[in-house]
C-alpha positions as CSV (number, residue, x, y, z in Angstrom):
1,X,0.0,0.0,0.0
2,X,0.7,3.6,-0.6
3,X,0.6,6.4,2.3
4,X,-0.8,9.5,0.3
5,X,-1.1,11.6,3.3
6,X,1.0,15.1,4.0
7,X,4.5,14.7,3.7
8,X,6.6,13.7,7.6
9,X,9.2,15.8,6.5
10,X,9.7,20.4,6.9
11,X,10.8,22.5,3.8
12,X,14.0,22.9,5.8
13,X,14.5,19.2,5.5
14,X,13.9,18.4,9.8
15,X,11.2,16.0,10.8
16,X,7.3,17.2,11.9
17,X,6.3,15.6,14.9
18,X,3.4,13.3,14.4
19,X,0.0,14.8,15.9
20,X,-1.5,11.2,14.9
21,X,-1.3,7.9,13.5
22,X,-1.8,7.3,9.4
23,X,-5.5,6.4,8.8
24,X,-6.9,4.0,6.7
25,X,-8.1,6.8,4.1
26,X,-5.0,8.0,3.5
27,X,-3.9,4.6,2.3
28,X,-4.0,4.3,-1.7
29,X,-2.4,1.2,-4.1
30,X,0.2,0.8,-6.2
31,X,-0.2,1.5,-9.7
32,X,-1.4,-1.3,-12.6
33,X,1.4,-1.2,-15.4
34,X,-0.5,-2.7,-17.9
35,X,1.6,-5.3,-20.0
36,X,0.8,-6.6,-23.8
37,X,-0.1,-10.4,-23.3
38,X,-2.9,-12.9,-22.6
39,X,-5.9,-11.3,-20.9
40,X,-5.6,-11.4,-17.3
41,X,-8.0,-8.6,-15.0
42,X,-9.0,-8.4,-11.7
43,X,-11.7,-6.5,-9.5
44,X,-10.9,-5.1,-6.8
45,X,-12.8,-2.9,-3.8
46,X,-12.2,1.1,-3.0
47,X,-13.3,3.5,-1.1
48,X,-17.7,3.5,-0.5
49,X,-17.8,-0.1,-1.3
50,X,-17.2,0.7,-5.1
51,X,-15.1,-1.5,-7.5
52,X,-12.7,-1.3,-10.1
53,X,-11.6,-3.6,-12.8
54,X,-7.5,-3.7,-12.7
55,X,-6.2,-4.8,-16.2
56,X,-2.7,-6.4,-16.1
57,X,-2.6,-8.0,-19.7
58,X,-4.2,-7.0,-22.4
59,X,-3.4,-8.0,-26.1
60,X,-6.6,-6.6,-27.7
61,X,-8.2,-3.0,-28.2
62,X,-11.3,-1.2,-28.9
63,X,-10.1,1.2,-31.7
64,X,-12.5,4.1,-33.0
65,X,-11.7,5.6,-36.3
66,X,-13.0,9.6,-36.0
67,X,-13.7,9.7,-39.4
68,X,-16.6,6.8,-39.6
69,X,-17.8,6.6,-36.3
70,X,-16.8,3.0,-36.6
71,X,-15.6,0.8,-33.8
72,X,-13.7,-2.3,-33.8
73,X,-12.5,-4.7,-31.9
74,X,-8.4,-5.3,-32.8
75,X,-5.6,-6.8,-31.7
76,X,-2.6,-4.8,-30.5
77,X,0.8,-5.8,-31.8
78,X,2.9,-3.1,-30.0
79,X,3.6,-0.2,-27.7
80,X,5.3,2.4,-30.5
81,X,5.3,5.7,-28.4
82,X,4.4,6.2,-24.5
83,X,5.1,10.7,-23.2
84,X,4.0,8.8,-19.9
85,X,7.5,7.0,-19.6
86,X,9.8,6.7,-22.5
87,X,11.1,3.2,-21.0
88,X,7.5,2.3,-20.7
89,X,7.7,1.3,-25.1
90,X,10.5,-1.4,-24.6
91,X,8.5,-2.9,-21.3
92,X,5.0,-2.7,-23.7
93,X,3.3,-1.1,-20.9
94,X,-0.1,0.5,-21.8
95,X,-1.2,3.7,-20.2
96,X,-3.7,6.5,-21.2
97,X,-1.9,8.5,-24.0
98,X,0.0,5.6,-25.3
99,X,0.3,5.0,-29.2
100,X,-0.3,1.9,-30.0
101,X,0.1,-0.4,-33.4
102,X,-2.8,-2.1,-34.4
103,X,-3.7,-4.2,-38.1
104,X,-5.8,-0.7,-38.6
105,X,-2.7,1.8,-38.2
106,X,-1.6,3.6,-34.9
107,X,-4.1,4.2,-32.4
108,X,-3.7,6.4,-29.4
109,X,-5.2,5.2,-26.1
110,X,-8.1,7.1,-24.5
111,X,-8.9,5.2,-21.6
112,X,-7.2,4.3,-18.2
113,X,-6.3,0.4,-18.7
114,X,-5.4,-0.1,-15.1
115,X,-7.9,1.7,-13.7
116,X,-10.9,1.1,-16.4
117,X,-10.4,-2.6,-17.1
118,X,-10.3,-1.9,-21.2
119,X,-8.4,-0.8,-23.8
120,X,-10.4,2.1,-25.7
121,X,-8.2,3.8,-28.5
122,X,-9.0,6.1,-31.2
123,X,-6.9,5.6,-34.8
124,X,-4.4,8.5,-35.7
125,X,-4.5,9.8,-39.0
126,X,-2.4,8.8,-41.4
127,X,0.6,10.9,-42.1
128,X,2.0,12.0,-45.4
């Protein structure tokens, strides 16, 4: 787990003394790098008794093409470009804003994989 409360330390680098203990809220979870592979999900509890569905491998994509209106269900065959992380395109891991290759041309990803449980992606037009 992930302590997302106020930080322990002062601007001038000494220690705050603690008025209290962490609490439970403050607690968050460590982030879903989604990989390309076999399908593999999982849902999980938050906060108000809500879920959300965790995607750890995904190999296929819902890919919009803006021009038609038209959506279809492809398969991805690699991560090409990631502004997340650059070292996040030789790892193949999928995040919103990724740029993806597909059999329809390079699609960039709209939705939050680890946090949404699906690849959506919208096709980038074709350059020259």
């Amino acid at each position: 787990m992930k302590y997302q409360g106020g930080s322990i330390r002062k601007p001038t680098g000494g220690m705050r003394t603690r008025a209290r203990k962490k609490k439970r809220f403050e607690l968050g979870s460590e982030p879903t790098f989604t990989l390309l592979g076999g399908d593999r999900r999982k849902t999980v509890r938050t906060r108000g008794g809500n879920s959300k569905v965790r995607l750890f491998r995904g190999n296929t994509a819902n890919v919009t093409d803006p021009k038609t209106g038209k959506t279809r269900k492809v398969a991805i065959e690699t991560v090409v470009e990631n502004r997340a992380n650059p070292y996040f395109v030789r790892r193949n891991i999928i995040t919103k804003g990724a740029v993806i290759r597909t059999p329809l041309g390079p699609a960039r990803v709209t939705s939050r994989p680890g946090q949404e449980g699906v690849v959506h992606a919208i096709l980038l037009p074709k350059e020259g």
